[in-house]
Biopython code that builds the backbone (N, CA, C, O; Angstrom):
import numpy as np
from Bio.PDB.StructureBuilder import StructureBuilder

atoms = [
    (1, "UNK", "N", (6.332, -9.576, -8.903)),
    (1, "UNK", "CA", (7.008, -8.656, -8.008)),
    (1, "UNK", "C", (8.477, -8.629, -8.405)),
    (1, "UNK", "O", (9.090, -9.686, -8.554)),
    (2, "UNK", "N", (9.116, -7.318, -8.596)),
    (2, "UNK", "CA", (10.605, -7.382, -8.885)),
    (2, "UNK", "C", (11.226, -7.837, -7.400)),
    (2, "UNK", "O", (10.820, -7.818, -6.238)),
    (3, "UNK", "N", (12.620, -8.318, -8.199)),
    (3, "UNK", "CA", (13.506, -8.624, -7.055)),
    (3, "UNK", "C", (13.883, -7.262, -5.896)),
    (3, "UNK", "O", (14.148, -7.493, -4.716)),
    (4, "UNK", "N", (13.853, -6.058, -6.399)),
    (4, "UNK", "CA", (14.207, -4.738, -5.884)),
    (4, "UNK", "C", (12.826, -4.616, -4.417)),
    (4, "UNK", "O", (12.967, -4.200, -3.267)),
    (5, "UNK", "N", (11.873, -5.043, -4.958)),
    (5, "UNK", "CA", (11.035, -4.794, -3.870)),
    (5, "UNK", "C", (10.698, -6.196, -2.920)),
    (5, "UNK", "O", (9.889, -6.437, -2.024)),
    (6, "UNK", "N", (11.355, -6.677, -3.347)),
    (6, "UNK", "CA", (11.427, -8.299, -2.285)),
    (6, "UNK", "C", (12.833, -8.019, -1.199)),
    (6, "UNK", "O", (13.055, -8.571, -0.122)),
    (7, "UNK", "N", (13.514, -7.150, -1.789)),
    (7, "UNK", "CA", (14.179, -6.788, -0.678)),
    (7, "UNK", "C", (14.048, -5.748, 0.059)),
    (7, "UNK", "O", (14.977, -5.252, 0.696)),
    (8, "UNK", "N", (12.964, -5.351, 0.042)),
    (8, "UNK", "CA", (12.620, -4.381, 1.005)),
    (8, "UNK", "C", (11.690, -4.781, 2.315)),
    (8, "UNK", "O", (10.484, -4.967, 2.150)),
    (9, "UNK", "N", (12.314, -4.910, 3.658)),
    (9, "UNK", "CA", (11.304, -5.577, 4.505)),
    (9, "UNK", "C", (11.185, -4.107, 5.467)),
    (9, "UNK", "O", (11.987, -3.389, 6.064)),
    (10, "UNK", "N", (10.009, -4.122, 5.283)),
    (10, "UNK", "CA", (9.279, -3.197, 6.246)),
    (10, "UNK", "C", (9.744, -3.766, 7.607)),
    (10, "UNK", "O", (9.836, -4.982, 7.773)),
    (11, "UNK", "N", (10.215, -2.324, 9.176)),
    (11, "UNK", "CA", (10.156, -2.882, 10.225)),
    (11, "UNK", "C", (8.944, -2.892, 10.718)),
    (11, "UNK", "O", (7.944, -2.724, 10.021)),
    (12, "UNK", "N", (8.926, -3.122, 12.172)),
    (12, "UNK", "CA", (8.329, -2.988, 13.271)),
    (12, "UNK", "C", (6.902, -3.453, 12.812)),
    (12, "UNK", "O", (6.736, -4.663, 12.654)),
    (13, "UNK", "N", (5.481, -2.279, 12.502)),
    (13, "UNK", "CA", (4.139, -2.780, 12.143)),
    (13, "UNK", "C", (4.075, -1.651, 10.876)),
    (13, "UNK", "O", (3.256, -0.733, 10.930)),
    (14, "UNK", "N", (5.090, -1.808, 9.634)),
    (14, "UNK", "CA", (5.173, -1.119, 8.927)),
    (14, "UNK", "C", (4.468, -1.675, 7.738)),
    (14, "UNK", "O", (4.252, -2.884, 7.828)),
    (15, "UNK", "N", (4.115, -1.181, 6.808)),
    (15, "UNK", "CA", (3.214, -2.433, 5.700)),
    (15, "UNK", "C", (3.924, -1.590, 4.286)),
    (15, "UNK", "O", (3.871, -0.360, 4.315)),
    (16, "UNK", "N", (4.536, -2.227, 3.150)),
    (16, "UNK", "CA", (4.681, -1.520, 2.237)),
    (16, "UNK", "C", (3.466, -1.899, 1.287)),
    (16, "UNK", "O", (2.926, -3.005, 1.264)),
    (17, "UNK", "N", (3.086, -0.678, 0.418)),
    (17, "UNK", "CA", (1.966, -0.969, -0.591)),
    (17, "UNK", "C", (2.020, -0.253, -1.800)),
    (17, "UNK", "O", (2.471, 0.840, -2.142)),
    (18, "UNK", "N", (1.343, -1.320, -2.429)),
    (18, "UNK", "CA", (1.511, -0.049, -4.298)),
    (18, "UNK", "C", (-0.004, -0.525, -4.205)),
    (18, "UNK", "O", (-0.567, -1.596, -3.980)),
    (19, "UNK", "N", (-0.567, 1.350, -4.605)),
    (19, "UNK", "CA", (-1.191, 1.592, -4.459)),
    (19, "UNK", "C", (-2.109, 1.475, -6.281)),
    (19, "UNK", "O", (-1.412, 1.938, -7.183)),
    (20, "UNK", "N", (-3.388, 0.963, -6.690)),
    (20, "UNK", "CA", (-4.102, 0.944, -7.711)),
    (20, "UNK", "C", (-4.196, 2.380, -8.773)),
    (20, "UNK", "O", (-4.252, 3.481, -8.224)),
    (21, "UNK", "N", (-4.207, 2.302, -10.141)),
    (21, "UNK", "CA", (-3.817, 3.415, -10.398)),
    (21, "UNK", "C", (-4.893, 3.670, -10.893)),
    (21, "UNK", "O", (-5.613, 2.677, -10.788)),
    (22, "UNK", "N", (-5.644, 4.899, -11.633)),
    (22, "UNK", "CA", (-6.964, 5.419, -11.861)),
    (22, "UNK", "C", (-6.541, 4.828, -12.996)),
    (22, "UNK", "O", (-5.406, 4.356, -13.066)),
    (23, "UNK", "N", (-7.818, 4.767, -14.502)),
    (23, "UNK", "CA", (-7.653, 4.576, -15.244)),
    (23, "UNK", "C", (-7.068, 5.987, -16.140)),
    (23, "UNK", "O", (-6.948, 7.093, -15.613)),
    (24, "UNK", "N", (-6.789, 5.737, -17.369)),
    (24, "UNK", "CA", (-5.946, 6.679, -18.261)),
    (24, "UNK", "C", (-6.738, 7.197, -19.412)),
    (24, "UNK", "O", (-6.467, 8.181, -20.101)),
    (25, "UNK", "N", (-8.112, 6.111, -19.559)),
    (25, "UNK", "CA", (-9.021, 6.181, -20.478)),
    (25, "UNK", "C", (-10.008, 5.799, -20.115)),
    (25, "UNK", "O", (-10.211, 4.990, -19.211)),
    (26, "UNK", "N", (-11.333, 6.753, -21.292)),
    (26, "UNK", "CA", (-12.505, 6.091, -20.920)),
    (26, "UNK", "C", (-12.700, 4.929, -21.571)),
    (26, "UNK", "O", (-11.701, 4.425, -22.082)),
    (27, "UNK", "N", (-14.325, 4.061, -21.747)),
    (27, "UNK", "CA", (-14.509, 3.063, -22.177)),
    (27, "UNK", "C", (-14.261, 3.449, -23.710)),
    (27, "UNK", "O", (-13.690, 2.642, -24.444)),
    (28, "UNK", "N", (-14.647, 4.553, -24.133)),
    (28, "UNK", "CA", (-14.646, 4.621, -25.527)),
    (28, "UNK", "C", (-12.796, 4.953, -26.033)),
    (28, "UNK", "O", (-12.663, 4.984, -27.257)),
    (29, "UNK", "N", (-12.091, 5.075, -25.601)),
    (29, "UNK", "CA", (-10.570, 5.188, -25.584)),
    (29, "UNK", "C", (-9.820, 6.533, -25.037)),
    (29, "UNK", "O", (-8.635, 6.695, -24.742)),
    (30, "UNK", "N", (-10.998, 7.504, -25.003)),
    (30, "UNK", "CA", (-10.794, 8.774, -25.066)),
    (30, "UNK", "C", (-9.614, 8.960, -23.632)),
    (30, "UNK", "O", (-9.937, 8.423, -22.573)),
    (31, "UNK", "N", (-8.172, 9.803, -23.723)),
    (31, "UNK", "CA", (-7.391, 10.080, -22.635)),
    (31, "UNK", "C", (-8.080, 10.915, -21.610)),
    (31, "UNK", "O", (-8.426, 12.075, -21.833)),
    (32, "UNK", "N", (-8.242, 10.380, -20.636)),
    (32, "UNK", "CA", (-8.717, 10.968, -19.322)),
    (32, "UNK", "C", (-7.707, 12.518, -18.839)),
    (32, "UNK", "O", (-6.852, 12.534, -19.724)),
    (33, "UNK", "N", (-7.478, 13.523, -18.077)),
    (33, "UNK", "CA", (-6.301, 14.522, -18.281)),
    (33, "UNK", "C", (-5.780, 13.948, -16.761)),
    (33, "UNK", "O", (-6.458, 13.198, -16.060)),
    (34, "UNK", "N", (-4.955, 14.263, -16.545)),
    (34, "UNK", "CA", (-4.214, 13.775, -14.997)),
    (34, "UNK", "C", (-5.032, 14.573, -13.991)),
    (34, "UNK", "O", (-5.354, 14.148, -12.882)),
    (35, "UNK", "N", (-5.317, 15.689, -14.449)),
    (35, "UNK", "CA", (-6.231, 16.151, -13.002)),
    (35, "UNK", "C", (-7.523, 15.422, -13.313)),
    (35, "UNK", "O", (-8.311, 15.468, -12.368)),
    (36, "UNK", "N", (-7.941, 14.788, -14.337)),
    (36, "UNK", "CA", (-9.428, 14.904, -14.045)),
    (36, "UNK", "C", (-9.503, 13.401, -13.077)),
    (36, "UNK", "O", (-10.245, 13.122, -12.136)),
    (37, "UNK", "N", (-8.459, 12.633, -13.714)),
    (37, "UNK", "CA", (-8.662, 11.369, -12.926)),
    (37, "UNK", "C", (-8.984, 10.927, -11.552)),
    (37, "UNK", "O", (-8.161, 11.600, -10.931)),
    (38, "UNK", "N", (-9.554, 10.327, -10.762)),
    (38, "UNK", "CA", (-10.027, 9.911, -9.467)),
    (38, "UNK", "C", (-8.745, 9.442, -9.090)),
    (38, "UNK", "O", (-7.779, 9.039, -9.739)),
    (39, "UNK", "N", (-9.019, 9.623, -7.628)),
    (39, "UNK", "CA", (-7.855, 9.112, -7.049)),
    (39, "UNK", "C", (-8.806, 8.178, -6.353)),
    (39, "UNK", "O", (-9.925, 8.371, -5.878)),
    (40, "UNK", "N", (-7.747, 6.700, -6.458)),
    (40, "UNK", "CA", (-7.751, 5.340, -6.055)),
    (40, "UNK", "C", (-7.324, 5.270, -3.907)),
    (40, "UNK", "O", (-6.263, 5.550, -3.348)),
    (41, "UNK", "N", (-8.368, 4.895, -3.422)),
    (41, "UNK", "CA", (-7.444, 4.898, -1.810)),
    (41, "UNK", "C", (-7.708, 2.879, -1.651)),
    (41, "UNK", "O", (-8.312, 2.140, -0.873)),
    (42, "UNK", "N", (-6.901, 2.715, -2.813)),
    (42, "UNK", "CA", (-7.166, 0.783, -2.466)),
    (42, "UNK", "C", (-5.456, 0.762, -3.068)),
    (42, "UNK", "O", (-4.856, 1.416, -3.921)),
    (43, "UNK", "N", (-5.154, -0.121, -2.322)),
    (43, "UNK", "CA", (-3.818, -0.504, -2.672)),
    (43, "UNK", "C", (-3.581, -2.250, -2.634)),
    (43, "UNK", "O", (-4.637, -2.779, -2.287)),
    (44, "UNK", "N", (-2.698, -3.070, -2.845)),
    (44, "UNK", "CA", (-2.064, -4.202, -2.489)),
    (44, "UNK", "C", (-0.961, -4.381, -1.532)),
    (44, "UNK", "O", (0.039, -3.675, -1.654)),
    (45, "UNK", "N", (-1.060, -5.442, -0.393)),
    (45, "UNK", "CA", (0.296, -5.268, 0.450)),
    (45, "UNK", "C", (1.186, -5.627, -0.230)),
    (45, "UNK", "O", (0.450, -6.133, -1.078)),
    (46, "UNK", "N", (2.428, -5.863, -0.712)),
    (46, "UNK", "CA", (3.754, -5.917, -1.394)),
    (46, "UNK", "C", (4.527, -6.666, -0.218)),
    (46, "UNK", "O", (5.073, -7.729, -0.511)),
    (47, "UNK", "N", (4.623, -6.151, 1.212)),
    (47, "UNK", "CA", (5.775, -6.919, 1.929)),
    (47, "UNK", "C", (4.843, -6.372, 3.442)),
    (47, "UNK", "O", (3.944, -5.531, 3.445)),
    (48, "UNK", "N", (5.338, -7.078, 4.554)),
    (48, "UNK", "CA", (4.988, -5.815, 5.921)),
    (48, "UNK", "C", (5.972, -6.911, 6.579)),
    (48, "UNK", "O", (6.622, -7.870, 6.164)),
    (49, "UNK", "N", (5.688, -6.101, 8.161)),
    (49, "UNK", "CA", (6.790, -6.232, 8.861)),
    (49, "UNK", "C", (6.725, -6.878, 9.547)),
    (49, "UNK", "O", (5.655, -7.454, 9.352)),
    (50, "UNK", "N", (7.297, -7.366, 10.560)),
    (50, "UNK", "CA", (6.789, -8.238, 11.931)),
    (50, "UNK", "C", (6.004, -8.058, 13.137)),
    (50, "UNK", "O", (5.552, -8.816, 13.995)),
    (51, "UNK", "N", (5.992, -7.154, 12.982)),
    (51, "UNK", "CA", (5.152, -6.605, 14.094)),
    (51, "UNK", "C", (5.349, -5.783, 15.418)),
    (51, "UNK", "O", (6.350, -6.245, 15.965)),
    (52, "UNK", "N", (4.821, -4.764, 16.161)),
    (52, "UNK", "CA", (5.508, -3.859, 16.751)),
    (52, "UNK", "C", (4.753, -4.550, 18.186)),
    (52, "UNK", "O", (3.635, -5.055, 18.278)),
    (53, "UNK", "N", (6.073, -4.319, 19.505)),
    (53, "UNK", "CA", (5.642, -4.869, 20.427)),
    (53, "UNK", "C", (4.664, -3.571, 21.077)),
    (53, "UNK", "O", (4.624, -2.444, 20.583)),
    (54, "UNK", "N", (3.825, -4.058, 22.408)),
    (54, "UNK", "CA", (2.737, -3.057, 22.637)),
    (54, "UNK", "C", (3.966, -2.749, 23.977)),
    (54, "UNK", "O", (5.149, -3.091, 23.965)),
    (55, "UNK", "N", (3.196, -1.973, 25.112)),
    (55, "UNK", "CA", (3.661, -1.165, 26.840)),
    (55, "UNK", "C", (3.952, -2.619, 27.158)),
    (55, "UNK", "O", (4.933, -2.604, 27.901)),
    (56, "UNK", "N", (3.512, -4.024, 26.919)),
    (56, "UNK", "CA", (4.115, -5.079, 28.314)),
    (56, "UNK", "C", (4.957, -5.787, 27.467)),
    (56, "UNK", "O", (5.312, -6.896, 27.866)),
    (57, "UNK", "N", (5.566, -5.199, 25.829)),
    (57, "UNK", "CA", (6.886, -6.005, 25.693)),
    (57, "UNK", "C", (6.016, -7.220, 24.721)),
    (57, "UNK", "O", (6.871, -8.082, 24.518)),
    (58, "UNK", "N", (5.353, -7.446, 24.374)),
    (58, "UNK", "CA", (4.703, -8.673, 23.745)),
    (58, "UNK", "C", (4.258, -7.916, 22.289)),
    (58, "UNK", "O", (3.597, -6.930, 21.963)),
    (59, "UNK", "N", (5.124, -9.121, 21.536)),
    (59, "UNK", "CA", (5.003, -8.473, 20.141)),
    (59, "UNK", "C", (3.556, -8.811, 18.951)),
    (59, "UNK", "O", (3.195, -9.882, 18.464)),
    (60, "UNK", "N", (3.088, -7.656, 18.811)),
    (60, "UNK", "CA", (1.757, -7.645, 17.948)),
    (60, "UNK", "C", (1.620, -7.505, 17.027)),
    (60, "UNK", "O", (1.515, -6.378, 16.542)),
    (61, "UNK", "N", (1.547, -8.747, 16.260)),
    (61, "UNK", "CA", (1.663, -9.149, 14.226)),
    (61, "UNK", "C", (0.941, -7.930, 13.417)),
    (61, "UNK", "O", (-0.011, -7.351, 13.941)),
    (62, "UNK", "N", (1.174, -7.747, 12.785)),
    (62, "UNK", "CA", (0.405, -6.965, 11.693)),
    (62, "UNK", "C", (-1.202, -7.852, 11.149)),
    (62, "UNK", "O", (-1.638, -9.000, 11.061)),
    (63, "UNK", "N", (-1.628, -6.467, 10.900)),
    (63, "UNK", "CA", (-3.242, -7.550, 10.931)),
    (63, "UNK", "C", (-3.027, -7.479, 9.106)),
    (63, "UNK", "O", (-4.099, -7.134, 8.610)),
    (64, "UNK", "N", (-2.295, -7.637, 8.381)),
    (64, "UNK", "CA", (-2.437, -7.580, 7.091)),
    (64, "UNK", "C", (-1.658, -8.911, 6.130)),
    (64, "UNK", "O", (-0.777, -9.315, 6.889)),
    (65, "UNK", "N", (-1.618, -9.422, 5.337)),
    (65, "UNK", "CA", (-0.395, -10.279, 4.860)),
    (65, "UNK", "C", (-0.479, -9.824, 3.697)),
    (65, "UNK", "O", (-1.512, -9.263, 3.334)),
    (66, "UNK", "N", (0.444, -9.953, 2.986)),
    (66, "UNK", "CA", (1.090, -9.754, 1.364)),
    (66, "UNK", "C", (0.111, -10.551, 0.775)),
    (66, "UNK", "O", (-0.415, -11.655, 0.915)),
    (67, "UNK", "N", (0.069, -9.490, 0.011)),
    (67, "UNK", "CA", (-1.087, -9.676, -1.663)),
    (67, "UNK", "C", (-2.308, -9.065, -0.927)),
    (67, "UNK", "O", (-2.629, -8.180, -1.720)),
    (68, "UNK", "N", (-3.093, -9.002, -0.002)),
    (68, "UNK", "CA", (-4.133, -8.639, 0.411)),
    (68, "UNK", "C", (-4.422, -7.397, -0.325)),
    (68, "UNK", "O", (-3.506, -6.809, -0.900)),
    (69, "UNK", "N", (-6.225, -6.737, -0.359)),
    (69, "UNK", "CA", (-5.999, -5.628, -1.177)),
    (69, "UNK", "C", (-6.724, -4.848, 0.556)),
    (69, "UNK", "O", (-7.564, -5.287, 1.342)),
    (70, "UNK", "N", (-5.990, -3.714, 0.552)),
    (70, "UNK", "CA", (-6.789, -2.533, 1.677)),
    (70, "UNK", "C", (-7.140, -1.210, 1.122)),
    (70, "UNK", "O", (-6.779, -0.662, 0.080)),
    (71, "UNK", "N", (-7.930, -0.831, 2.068)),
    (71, "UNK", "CA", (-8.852, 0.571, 1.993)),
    (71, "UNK", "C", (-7.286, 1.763, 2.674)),
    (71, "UNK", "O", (-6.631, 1.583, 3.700)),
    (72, "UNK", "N", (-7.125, 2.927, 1.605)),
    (72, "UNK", "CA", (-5.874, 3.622, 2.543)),
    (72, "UNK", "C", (-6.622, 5.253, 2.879)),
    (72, "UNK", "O", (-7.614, 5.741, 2.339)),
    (73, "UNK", "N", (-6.021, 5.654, 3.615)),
    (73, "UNK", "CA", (-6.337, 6.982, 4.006)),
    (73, "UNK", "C", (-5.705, 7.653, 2.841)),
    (73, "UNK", "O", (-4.780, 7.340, 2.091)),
    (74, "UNK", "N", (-6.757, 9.008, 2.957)),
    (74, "UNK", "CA", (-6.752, 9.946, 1.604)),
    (74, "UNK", "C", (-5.459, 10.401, 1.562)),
    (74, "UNK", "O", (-4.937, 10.632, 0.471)),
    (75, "UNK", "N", (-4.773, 10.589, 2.755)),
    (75, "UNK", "CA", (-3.194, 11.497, 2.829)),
    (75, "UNK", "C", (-2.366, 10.223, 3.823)),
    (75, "UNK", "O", (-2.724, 9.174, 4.359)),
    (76, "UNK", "N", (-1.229, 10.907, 3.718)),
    (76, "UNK", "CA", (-0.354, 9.983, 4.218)),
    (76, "UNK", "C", (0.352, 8.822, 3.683)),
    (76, "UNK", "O", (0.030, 8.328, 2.603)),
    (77, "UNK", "N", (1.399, 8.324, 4.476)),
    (77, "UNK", "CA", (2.434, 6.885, 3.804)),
    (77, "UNK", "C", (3.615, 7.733, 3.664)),
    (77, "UNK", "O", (3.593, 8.958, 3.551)),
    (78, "UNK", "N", (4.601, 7.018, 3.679)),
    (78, "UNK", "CA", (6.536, 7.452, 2.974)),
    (78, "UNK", "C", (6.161, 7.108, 1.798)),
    (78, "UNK", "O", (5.645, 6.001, 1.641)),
    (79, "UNK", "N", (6.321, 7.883, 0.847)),
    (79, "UNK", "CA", (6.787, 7.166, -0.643)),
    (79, "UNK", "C", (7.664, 7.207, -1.035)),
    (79, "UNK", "O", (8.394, 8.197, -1.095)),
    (80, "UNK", "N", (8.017, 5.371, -1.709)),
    (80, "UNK", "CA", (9.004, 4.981, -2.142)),
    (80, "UNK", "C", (9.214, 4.526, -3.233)),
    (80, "UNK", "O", (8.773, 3.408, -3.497)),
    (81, "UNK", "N", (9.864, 5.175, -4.073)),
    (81, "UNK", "CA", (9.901, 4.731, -5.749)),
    (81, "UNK", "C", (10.975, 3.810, -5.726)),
    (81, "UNK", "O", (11.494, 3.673, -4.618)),
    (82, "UNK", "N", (11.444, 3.145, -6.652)),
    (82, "UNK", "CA", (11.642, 1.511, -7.012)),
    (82, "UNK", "C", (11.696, 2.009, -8.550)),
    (82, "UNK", "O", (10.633, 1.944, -9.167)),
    (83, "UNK", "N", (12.694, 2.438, -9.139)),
    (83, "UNK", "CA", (12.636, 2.080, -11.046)),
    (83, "UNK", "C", (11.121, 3.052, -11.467)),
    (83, "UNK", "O", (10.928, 4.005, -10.712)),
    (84, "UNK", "N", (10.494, 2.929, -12.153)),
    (84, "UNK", "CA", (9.638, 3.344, -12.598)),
    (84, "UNK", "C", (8.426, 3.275, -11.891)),
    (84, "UNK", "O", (7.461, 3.998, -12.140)),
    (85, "UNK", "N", (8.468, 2.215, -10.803)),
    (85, "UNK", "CA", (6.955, 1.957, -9.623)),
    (85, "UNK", "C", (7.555, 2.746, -8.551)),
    (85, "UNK", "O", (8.736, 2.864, -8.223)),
    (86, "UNK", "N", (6.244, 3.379, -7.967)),
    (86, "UNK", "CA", (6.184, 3.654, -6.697)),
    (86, "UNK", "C", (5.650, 3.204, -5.524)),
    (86, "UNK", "O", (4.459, 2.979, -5.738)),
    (87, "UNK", "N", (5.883, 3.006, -4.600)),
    (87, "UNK", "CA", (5.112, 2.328, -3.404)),
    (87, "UNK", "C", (5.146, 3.109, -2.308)),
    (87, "UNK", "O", (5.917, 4.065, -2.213)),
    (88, "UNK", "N", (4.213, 2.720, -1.289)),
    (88, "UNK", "CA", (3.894, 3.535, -0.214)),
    (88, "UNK", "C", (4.529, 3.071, 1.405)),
    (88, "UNK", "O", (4.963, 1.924, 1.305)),
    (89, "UNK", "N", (4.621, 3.346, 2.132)),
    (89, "UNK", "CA", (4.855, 2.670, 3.557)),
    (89, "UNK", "C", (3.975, 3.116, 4.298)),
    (89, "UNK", "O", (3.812, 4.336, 4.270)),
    (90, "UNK", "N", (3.141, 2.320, 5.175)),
    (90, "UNK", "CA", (2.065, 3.000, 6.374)),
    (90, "UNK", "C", (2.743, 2.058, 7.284)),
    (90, "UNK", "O", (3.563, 1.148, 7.157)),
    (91, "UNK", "N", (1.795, 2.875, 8.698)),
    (91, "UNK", "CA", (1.810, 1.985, 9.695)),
    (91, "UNK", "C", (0.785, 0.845, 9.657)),
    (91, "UNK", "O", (0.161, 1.148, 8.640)),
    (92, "UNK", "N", (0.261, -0.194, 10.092)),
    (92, "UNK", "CA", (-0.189, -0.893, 10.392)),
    (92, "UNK", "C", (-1.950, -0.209, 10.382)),
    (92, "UNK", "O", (-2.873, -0.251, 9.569)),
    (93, "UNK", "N", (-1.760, 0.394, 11.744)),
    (93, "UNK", "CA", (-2.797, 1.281, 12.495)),
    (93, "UNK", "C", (-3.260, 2.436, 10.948)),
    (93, "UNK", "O", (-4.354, 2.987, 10.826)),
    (94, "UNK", "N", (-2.456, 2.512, 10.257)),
    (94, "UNK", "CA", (-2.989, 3.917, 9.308)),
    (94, "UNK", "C", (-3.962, 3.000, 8.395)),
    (94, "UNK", "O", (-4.758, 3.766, 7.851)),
    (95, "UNK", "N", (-4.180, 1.826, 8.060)),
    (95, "UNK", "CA", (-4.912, 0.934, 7.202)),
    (95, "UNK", "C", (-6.526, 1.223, 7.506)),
    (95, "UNK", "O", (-7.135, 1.010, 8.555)),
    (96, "UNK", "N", (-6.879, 1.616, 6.619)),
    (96, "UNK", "CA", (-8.671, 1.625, 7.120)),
    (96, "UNK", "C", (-9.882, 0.447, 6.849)),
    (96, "UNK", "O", (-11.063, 0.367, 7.186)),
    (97, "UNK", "N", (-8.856, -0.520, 5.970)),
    (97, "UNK", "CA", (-9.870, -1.653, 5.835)),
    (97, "UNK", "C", (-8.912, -2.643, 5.406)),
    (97, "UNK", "O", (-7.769, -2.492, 4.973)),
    (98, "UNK", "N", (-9.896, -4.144, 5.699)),
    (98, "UNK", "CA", (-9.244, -5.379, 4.184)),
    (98, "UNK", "C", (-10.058, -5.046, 3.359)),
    (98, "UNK", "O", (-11.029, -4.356, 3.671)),
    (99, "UNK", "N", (-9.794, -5.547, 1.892)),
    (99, "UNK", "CA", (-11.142, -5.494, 1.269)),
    (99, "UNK", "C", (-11.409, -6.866, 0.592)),
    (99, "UNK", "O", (-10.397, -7.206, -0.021)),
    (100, "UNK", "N", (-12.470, -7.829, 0.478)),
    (100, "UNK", "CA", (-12.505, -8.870, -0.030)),
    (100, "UNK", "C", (-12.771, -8.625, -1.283)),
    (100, "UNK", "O", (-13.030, -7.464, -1.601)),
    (101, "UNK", "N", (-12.763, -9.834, -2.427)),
    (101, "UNK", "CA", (-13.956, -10.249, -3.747)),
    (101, "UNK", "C", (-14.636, -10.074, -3.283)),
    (101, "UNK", "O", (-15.762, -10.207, -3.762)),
]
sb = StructureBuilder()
sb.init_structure("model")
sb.init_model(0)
sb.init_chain("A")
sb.init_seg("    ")
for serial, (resi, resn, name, xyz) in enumerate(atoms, 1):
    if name == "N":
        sb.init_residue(resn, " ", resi, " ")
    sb.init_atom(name, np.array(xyz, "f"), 0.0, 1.0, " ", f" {name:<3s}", serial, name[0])
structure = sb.get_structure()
């Protein structure tokens, strides 16, 4: 992880993520074209936040921790580029899965 994105702390139940990239080639080497490629909805957490309090004031952790890999919705996130990487910001709630090994 660069130092540039270690200083980025997500607030409230915010999660930052870089998201998995399609491949560029097939098995045999051949260049895939940018449209033909699949789009990836699995990402890695990178950083998240502390957690957003609920209506009685009591603050509620993020259900995710850094490095974890999740399932993301097809649309949505802030994107945030960093140098040549880009990363995403969701809420907490926008996450559609963990995913294990």
């Amino acid at each position: 992880m660069s130092g540039a994105v270690k200083r980025i702390i997500p607030l409230f139940d915010r999660v930052l993520i870089q998201k998995f990239k399609a491949p560029e080639r097939t098995a045999s080497g051949l260049f895939i074209p940018e449209k033909a490629q699949e789009t990836l909805n699995e990402g890695v957490v990178v950083a998240v936040g502390p957690g957003a309090a609920d209506k009685d004031g009591v603050l509620r952790p993020v259900a995710v921790k850094e490095g974890e890999r999740v399932l993301l919705p097809s649309y949505g996130g802030s994107s945030v580029k960093i140098g040549e990487k880009e990363y995403f910001l969701y809420k907490d709630s926008e996450l559609l899965a963990r995913l294990e090994n």
